[in-house]
N, C-alpha and C positions, 0 to 999 in steps of 0.2 A: 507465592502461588504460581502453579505452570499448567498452560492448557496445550494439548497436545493434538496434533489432526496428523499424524504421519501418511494416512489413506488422501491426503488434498481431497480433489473432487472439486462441486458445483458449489458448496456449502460454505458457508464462513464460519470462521471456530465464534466468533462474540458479533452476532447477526442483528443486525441493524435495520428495519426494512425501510422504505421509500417513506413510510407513515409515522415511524419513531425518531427519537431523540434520546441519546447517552449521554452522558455526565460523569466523567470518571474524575475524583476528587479526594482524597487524604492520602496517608503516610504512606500507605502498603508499596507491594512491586506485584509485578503481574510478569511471566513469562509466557509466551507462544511462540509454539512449532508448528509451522502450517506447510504442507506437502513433505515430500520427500529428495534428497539427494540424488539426481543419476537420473532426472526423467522417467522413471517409473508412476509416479502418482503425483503430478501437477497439480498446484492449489488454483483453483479457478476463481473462488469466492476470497474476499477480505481476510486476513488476521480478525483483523476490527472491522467492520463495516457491511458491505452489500454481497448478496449471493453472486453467482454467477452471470451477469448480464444488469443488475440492480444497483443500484444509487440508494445510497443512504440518506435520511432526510438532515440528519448532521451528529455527529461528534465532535465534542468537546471535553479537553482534558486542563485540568483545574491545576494538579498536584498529585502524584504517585510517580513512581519510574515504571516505567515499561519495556521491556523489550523482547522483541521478533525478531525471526529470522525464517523467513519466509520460500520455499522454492515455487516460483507457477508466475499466472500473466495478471493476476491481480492484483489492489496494493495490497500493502501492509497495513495502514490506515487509509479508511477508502472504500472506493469501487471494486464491486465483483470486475474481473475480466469485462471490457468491451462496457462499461458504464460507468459516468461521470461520478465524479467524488462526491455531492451531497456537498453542507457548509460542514468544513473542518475547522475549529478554533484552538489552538491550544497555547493557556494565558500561564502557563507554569508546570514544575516537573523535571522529570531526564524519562528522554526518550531516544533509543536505539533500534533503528530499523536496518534487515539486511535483509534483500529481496534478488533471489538469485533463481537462476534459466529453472524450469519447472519438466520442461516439456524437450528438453536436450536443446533447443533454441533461446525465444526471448523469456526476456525478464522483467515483469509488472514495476509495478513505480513504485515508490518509497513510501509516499505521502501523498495523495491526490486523486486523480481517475483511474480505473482500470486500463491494463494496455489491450493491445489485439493480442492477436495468435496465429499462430502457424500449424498448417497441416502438413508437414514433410517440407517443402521449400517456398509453398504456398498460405501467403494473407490471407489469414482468416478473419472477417471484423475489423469494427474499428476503434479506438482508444477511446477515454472516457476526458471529458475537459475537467477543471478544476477548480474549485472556489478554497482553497487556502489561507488563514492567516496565522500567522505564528508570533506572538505579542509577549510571549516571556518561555522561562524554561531555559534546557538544553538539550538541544536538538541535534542528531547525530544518524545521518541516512545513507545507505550504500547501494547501488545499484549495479549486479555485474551479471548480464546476461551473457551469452556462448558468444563467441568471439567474433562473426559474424554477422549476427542478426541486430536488433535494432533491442528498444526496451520502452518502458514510462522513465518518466523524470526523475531523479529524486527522492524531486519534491516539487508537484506540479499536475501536466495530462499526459495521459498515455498519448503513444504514437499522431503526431499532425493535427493535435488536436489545442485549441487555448482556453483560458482562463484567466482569472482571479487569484493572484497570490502577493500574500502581501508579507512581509517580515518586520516587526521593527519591535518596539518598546526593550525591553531588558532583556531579548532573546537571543542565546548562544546559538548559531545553526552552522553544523557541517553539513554539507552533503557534496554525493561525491558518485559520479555514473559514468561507467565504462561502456564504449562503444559509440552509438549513436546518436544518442540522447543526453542532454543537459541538465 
């Protein structure tokens, strides 16, 4: 199955709000495409998670593969832009995240809080922190914002911001962020 948002925007394609809770759990695969290549249409809202500015109340992924590929400042699982990630658990699965510059600058986080933004060379907002644990699975996150600017983690909080992240039980994790950010 593929869900597609090529327009990004404020919206998260699988919308989460502050007051819910997800459960993503059997066999299947899920694909999302969320903004656009080249900075035309920035994803501001989650793949998975909170609108633009919103925090998830949590996600939790059980068992299915996943994979995103994300352009804009929010994560991929997670926070809209500029709001913290909600509890993220994920105890099993393959998960592929690749979250790249949206907005011709930075680039949102992997796994965690939403990042800030830029308006032309100027900070907009601030990152969202993180509450993270990844206890099984394989886990595989990319982060590659414009070559100058700053990004989210990962797998973590966007821009200056901390958290809660925890890794361990049977869980395979790559993850891997170009530029700024760890």
């Amino acid at each position: 199955n593929a869900l597609s948002n090529k327009t990004g925007g404020e919206k998260a394609v699988v919308h989460v709000s502050s007051s819910a809770s997800l459960t993503i759990d059997g066999t299947g695969s899920l694909n999302i495409y969320n903004g656009s290549e080249g900075g035309s249409n920035p994803a501001y809202g989650a793949a998975i998670g909170g609108n633009f500015q919103e925090s998830p109340n949590s996600v939790t992924v059980e068992l299915g593969s996943i994979g995103i590929v994300q352009y804009g400042t929010s994560a991929g699982i997670g926070g809209g832009a500029q709001a913290n990630s909600g509890e993220i658990i994920i105890r099993g699965g393959n998960i592929d995240v690749a979250v790249y510059e949206g907005d011709g600058n930075s680039a949102g986080t992997g796994i965690g809080g939403g990042a800030e933004g830029y308006e032309g060379t100027n900070e907009v907002g601030t990152g969202g922190s993180a509450n993270v644990s990844i206890l099984g699975g394989t886990v595989s996150v990319l982060v590659r914002p414009n070559e100058i600017h700053e990004s989210g983690a990962a797998i973590g909080s966007g821009q200056n911001k901390g958290g809660y992240i925890h890794i361990g039980g049977t869980a395979q994790v790559l993850a891997e962020c170009w530029v700024q950010s760890a």
